[in-house]
C-alpha positions in Angstrom: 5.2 13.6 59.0 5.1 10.3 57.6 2.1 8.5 56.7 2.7 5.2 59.1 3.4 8.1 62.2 0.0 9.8 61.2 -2.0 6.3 61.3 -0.5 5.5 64.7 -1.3 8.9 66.3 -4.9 8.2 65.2 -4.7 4.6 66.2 -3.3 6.1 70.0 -5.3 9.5 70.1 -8.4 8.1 70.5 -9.5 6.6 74.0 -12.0 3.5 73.6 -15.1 6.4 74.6 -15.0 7.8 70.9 -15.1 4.9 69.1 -18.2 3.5 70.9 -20.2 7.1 71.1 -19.3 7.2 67.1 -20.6 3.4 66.9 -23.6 4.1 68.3 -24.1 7.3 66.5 -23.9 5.5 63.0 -27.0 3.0 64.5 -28.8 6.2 65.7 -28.6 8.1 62.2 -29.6 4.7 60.3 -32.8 4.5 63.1 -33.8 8.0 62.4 -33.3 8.6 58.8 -35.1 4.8 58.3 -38.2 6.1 60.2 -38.1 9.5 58.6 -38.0 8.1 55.3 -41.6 6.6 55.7 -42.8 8.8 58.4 -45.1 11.0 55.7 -46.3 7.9 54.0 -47.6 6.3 56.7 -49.6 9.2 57.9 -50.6 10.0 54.9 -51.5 6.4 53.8 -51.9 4.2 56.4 -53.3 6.8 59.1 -55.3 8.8 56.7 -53.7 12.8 57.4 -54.7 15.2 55.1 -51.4 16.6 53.3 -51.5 20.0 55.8 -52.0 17.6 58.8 -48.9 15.2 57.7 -47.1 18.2 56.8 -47.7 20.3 60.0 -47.1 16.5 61.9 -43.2 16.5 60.1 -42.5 20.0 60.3 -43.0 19.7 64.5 -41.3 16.7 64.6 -38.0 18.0 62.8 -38.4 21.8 64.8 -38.1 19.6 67.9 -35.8 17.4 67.0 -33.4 20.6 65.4 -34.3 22.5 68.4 -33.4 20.3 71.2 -30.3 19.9 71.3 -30.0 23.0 73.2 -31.9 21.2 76.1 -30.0 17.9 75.5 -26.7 19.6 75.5 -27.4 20.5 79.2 -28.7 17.1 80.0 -25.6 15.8 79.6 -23.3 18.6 81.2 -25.6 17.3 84.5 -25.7 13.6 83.9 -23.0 13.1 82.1 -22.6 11.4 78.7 -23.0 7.5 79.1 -26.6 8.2 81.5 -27.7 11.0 78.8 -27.1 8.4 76.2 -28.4 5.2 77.6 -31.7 7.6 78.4 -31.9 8.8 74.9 -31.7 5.5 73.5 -34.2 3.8 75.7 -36.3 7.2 74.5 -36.0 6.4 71.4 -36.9 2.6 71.4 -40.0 3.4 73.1 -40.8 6.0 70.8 -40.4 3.8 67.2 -41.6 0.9 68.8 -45.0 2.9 69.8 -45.2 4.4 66.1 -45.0 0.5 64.9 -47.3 -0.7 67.4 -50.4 1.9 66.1 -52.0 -1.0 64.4 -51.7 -3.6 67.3 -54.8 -4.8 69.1 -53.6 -3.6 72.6 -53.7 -0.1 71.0 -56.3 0.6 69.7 -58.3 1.6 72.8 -55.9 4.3 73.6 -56.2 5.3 69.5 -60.3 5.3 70.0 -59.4 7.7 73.6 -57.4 10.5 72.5 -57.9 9.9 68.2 -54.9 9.4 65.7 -53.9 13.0 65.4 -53.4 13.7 69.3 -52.0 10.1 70.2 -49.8 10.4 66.7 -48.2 13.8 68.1 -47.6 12.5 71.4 -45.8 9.3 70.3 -43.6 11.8 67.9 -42.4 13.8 70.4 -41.1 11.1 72.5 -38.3 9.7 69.3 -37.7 13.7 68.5 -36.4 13.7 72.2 -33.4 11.0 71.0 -31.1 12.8 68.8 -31.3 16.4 70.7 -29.4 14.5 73.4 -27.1 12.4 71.6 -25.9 14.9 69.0 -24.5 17.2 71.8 -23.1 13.8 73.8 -21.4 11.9 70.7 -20.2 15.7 69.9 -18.5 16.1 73.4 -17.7 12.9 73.7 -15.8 13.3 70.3 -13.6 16.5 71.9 -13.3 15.0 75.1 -11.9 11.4 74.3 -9.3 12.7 71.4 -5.7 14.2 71.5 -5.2 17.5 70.8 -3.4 16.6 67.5 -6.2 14.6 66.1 -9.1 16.3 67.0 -9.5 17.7 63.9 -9.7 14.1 62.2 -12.0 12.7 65.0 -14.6 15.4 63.8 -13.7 14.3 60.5 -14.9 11.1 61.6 -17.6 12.3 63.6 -19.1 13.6 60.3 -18.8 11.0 57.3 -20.6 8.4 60.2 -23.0 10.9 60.6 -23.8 10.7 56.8 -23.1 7.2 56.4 -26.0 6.7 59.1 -28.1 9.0 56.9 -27.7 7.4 53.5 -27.9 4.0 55.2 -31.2 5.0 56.8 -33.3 4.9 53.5 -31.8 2.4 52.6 -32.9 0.6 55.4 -36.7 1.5 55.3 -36.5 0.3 51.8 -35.0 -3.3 52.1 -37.4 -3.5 54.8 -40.6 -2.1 53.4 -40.0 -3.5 49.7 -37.4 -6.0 49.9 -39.0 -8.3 52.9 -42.2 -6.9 52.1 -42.9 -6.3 56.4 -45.0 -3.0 55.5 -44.3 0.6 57.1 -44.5 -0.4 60.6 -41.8 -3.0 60.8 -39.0 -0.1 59.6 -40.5 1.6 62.9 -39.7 -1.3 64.9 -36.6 -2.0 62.8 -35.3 1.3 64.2 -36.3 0.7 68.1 -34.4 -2.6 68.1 -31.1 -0.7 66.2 -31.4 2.1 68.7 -32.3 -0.8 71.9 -28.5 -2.4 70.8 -26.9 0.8 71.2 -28.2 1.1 74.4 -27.0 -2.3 75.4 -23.1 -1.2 73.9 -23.5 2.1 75.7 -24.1 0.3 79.2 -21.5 -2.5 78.5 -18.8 -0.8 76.9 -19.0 3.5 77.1 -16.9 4.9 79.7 -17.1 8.8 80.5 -14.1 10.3 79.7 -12.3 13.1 81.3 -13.4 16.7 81.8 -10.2 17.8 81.7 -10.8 20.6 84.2 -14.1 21.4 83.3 -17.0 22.3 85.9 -19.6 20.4 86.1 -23.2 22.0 86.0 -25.2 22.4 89.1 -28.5 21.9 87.5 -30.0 21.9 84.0 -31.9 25.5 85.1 -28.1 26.4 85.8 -27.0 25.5 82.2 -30.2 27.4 80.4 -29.8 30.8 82.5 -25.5 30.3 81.7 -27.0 30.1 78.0 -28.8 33.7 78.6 -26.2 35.0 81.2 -22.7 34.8 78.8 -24.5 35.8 75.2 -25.1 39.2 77.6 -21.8 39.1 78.9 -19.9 39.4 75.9 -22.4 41.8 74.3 -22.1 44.0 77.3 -17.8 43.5 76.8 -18.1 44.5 73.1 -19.6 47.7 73.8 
Protein backbone atom coordinates (compact mmCIF):
# COMPACT_ATOMS: atom_id res chain seq x y z
CA UNK A 1 0.00 0.00 0.00
CA UNK A 2 1.16 3.22 -1.07
CA UNK A 3 1.88 5.95 1.10
CA UNK A 4 -0.78 8.70 -0.45
CA UNK A 5 -3.62 5.45 0.00
CA UNK A 6 -2.44 5.08 3.68
CA UNK A 7 -2.92 9.05 4.44
CA UNK A 8 -6.31 8.97 2.82
CA UNK A 9 -7.68 5.97 4.76
CA UNK A 10 -6.62 7.91 7.89
CA UNK A 11 -7.93 11.13 6.55
CA UNK A 12 -11.54 8.93 5.87
CA UNK A 13 -11.33 6.41 8.86
CA UNK A 14 -11.93 8.68 11.34
CA UNK A 15 -15.46 10.17 11.98
CA UNK A 16 -15.40 13.97 13.24
CA UNK A 17 -16.10 12.25 17.15
CA UNK A 18 -12.36 11.15 17.46
CA UNK A 19 -10.74 14.08 16.49
CA UNK A 20 -12.71 16.24 19.01
CA UNK A 21 -12.58 13.61 22.13
CA UNK A 22 -8.57 13.53 21.18
CA UNK A 23 -8.69 17.50 21.10
CA UNK A 24 -10.05 17.75 24.21
CA UNK A 25 -7.98 15.10 25.69
CA UNK A 26 -4.66 16.94 24.87
CA UNK A 27 -6.41 20.23 26.94
CA UNK A 28 -7.31 17.72 29.78
CA UNK A 29 -3.64 16.15 30.07
CA UNK A 30 -2.05 19.89 29.80
CA UNK A 31 -4.78 20.85 32.84
CA UNK A 32 -3.87 17.98 34.99
CA UNK A 33 -0.18 17.60 34.58
CA UNK A 34 0.01 21.74 35.01
CA UNK A 35 -1.81 21.45 38.45
CA UNK A 36 0.06 18.33 39.46
CA UNK A 37 3.26 19.94 38.74
CA UNK A 38 2.72 22.49 41.64
CA UNK A 39 0.20 20.60 43.63
CA UNK A 40 3.15 19.60 46.43
CA UNK A 41 4.59 22.97 46.43
CA UNK A 42 1.70 24.70 47.27
CA UNK A 43 0.78 22.55 50.09
CA UNK A 44 3.82 22.36 51.25
CA UNK A 45 4.62 26.17 50.82
CA UNK A 46 1.83 28.16 50.56
CA UNK A 47 -0.60 25.93 52.87
CA UNK A 48 1.97 24.89 55.32
CA UNK A 49 1.62 20.58 55.12
CA UNK A 50 4.06 18.85 56.88
CA UNK A 51 6.01 16.59 54.14
CA UNK A 52 3.82 13.18 55.47
CA UNK A 53 0.67 15.36 55.18
CA UNK A 54 1.49 16.73 51.43
CA UNK A 55 2.64 13.36 50.70
CA UNK A 56 -0.37 11.27 52.08
CA UNK A 57 -2.60 14.57 50.32
CA UNK A 58 -0.74 13.39 46.60
CA UNK A 59 -0.63 9.83 47.13
CA UNK A 60 -4.82 9.90 47.64
CA UNK A 61 -5.27 12.17 45.05
CA UNK A 62 -3.33 10.04 42.28
CA UNK A 63 -5.00 6.42 44.01
CA UNK A 64 -8.27 8.11 43.05
CA UNK A 65 -7.54 9.49 40.10
CA UNK A 66 -5.72 5.74 38.88
CA UNK A 67 -8.53 4.06 40.50
CA UNK A 68 -11.47 5.59 38.96
CA UNK A 69 -11.59 4.89 35.89
CA UNK A 70 -13.26 1.74 36.77
CA UNK A 71 -16.34 3.80 37.97
CA UNK A 72 -16.03 6.39 35.10
CA UNK A 73 -15.89 3.62 32.53
CA UNK A 74 -19.43 2.78 33.65
CA UNK A 75 -20.58 6.24 33.73
CA UNK A 76 -20.24 6.53 30.31
CA UNK A 77 -21.65 2.94 29.21
CA UNK A 78 -24.99 4.64 30.99
CA UNK A 79 -24.77 8.24 29.86
CA UNK A 80 -22.98 7.98 27.05
CA UNK A 81 -19.76 9.68 26.07
CA UNK A 82 -20.49 13.43 25.11
CA UNK A 83 -22.85 13.78 28.86
CA UNK A 84 -19.93 11.73 30.71
CA UNK A 85 -17.57 14.18 29.19
CA UNK A 86 -19.19 17.57 29.38
CA UNK A 87 -19.84 16.35 33.30
CA UNK A 88 -16.22 15.54 33.78
CA UNK A 89 -15.15 18.72 32.45
CA UNK A 90 -17.41 20.95 34.38
CA UNK A 91 -15.97 18.57 37.43
CA UNK A 92 -12.96 19.51 36.77
CA UNK A 93 -13.31 23.40 36.39
CA UNK A 94 -14.89 23.49 39.60
CA UNK A 95 -12.37 21.52 41.12
CA UNK A 96 -8.98 23.74 39.89
CA UNK A 97 -10.87 26.80 40.17
CA UNK A 98 -11.63 25.89 44.07
CA UNK A 99 -7.87 24.89 44.57
CA UNK A 100 -6.95 28.64 43.09
CA UNK A 101 -9.58 30.26 44.90
CA UNK A 102 -7.99 29.02 48.70
CA UNK A 103 -6.58 32.43 49.18
CA UNK A 104 -9.73 34.45 48.12
CA UNK A 105 -11.66 36.46 50.69
CA UNK A 106 -15.01 34.66 50.03
CA UNK A 107 -13.14 31.52 51.25
CA UNK A 108 -11.73 31.85 53.93
CA UNK A 109 -14.79 31.39 56.23
CA UNK A 110 -15.29 27.99 54.88
CA UNK A 111 -11.10 27.48 55.32
CA UNK A 112 -11.62 28.76 59.24
CA UNK A 113 -14.99 25.90 59.35
CA UNK A 114 -13.64 22.77 58.36
CA UNK A 115 -9.45 23.84 58.43
CA UNK A 116 -7.01 23.45 55.40
CA UNK A 117 -6.34 19.77 55.70
CA UNK A 118 -10.18 18.61 55.54
CA UNK A 119 -11.43 21.47 53.11
CA UNK A 120 -7.92 20.76 50.94
CA UNK A 121 -9.02 16.97 50.66
CA UNK A 122 -12.36 17.69 49.77
CA UNK A 123 -11.53 20.10 46.96
CA UNK A 124 -8.98 17.23 45.67
CA UNK A 125 -11.30 14.73 45.27
CA UNK A 126 -13.59 16.68 43.14
CA UNK A 127 -10.55 17.35 39.97
CA UNK A 128 -9.39 13.48 40.71
CA UNK A 129 -13.07 12.68 39.63
CA UNK A 130 -12.09 14.35 35.88
CA UNK A 131 -9.79 12.04 34.20
CA UNK A 132 -11.35 8.53 35.66
CA UNK A 133 -14.18 9.49 33.33
CA UNK A 134 -12.59 10.80 30.39
CA UNK A 135 -9.75 8.32 30.03
CA UNK A 136 -12.33 5.50 29.56
CA UNK A 137 -14.64 8.01 27.13
CA UNK A 138 -11.77 9.50 24.83
CA UNK A 139 -10.59 5.57 24.94
CA UNK A 140 -14.11 4.40 23.62
CA UNK A 141 -14.68 7.03 21.80
CA UNK A 142 -11.28 6.36 20.03
CA UNK A 143 -12.51 2.48 19.04
CA UNK A 144 -15.83 3.54 18.39
CA UNK A 145 -15.39 6.44 15.87
CA UNK A 146 -12.39 4.59 13.70
CA UNK A 147 -12.37 1.99 10.81
CA UNK A 148 -11.35 -1.23 11.41
CA UNK A 149 -8.19 -0.65 9.37
CA UNK A 150 -6.98 2.28 11.29
CA UNK A 151 -7.73 1.55 14.56
CA UNK A 152 -4.47 0.66 15.32
CA UNK A 153 -3.09 4.27 14.32
CA UNK A 154 -6.06 6.07 16.03
CA UNK A 155 -4.53 4.47 19.38
CA UNK A 156 -1.34 5.46 18.07
CA UNK A 157 -2.75 8.86 18.17
CA UNK A 158 -4.69 8.49 21.20
CA UNK A 159 -1.27 7.97 22.94
CA UNK A 160 1.52 10.56 21.68
CA UNK A 161 -1.60 13.38 22.65
CA UNK A 162 -1.79 11.78 25.72
CA UNK A 163 2.02 12.59 26.31
CA UNK A 164 2.08 15.70 24.48
CA UNK A 165 -0.64 16.86 27.11
CA UNK A 166 1.74 15.60 29.74
CA UNK A 167 4.96 17.29 28.70
CA UNK A 168 2.97 20.38 27.89
CA UNK A 169 1.49 20.40 31.32
CA UNK A 170 4.81 21.49 33.19
CA UNK A 171 5.44 23.45 30.91
CA UNK A 172 2.52 25.27 31.47
CA UNK A 173 2.69 25.71 35.32
CA UNK A 174 6.10 27.05 34.59
CA UNK A 175 5.43 29.83 32.05
CA UNK A 176 2.69 30.61 34.34
CA UNK A 177 4.27 30.53 37.73
CA UNK A 178 7.86 31.94 36.56
CA UNK A 179 7.36 33.38 33.27
CA UNK A 180 4.22 35.82 34.11
CA UNK A 181 5.08 35.67 37.54
CA UNK A 182 0.92 34.99 38.57
CA UNK A 183 2.06 32.68 41.61
CA UNK A 184 0.86 28.89 42.18
CA UNK A 185 -2.74 29.58 42.18
CA UNK A 186 -3.25 31.18 38.75
CA UNK A 187 -1.71 27.56 37.11
CA UNK A 188 -4.88 26.20 39.18
CA UNK A 189 -7.11 28.54 37.48
CA UNK A 190 -5.08 28.28 34.25
CA UNK A 191 -6.20 24.62 34.22
CA UNK A 192 -10.12 25.21 35.07
CA UNK A 193 -10.46 27.65 32.13
CA UNK A 194 -8.40 24.97 29.67
CA UNK A 195 -10.61 22.24 30.91
CA UNK A 196 -14.09 24.98 30.93
CA UNK A 197 -13.16 25.33 26.79
CA UNK A 198 -13.24 21.67 26.29
CA UNK A 199 -16.35 21.62 27.72
CA UNK A 200 -17.71 24.34 25.55
CA UNK A 201 -16.11 22.08 22.22
CA UNK A 202 -17.55 18.94 23.67
CA UNK A 203 -21.24 20.56 23.77
CA UNK A 204 -20.79 22.37 20.32
CA UNK A 205 -19.07 20.01 18.39
CA UNK A 206 -18.87 16.07 19.94
CA UNK A 207 -21.34 13.85 18.57
CA UNK A 208 -21.83 10.13 20.10
CA UNK A 209 -20.86 7.80 17.65
CA UNK A 210 -22.22 4.43 16.96
CA UNK A 211 -22.43 1.38 19.26
CA UNK A 212 -22.19 -0.74 16.65
CA UNK A 213 -24.48 -3.31 18.16
CA UNK A 214 -23.50 -2.95 21.54
CA UNK A 215 -25.95 -2.98 24.62
CA UNK A 216 -26.34 -0.33 26.46
CA UNK A 217 -26.09 -0.67 30.36
CA UNK A 218 -29.19 -0.60 32.48
CA UNK A 219 -27.62 1.09 35.34
CA UNK A 220 -24.11 1.91 36.63
CA UNK A 221 -24.88 -0.95 39.68
CA UNK A 222 -25.47 -3.11 36.50
CA UNK A 223 -21.95 -2.31 35.03
CA UNK A 224 -20.02 -2.87 38.60
CA UNK A 225 -21.77 -6.39 39.38
CA UNK A 226 -21.12 -7.35 35.14
CA UNK A 227 -17.44 -6.27 36.43
CA UNK A 228 -17.65 -9.13 39.30
CA UNK A 229 -20.17 -11.44 37.37
CA UNK A 230 -17.82 -12.27 34.00
CA UNK A 231 -14.12 -12.28 35.91
CA UNK A 232 -16.19 -15.50 37.69
CA UNK A 233 -17.51 -16.59 34.57
CA UNK A 234 -14.52 -17.22 32.76
CA UNK A 235 -12.67 -18.56 35.85
CA UNK A 236 -15.44 -20.99 36.39
CA UNK A 237 -15.01 -21.87 32.16
CA UNK A 238 -11.21 -22.41 32.65
CA UNK A 239 -11.70 -24.95 35.19
Amino acid sequence: MGFSQRLQEIRTGFERAFWVANFTELFERLSYYGATAVLAIFLSEQLHFSKELTGWMMGTFGFVVWFLPVLGGALADRFGFRRALMFAYLVMTVGYFLLGSLSAPWMQSVRHALGDKNLVFCILMIPALGPAVVKPCVAGTTARASKENVRSIGYSIYYTIVNIGGTLGPVMAWFVRKQMGWGMENVFRVSALSVFLMFLVTLIFFREPGRSGEEQVASIGAALKNMVVAPRRCSCAAM
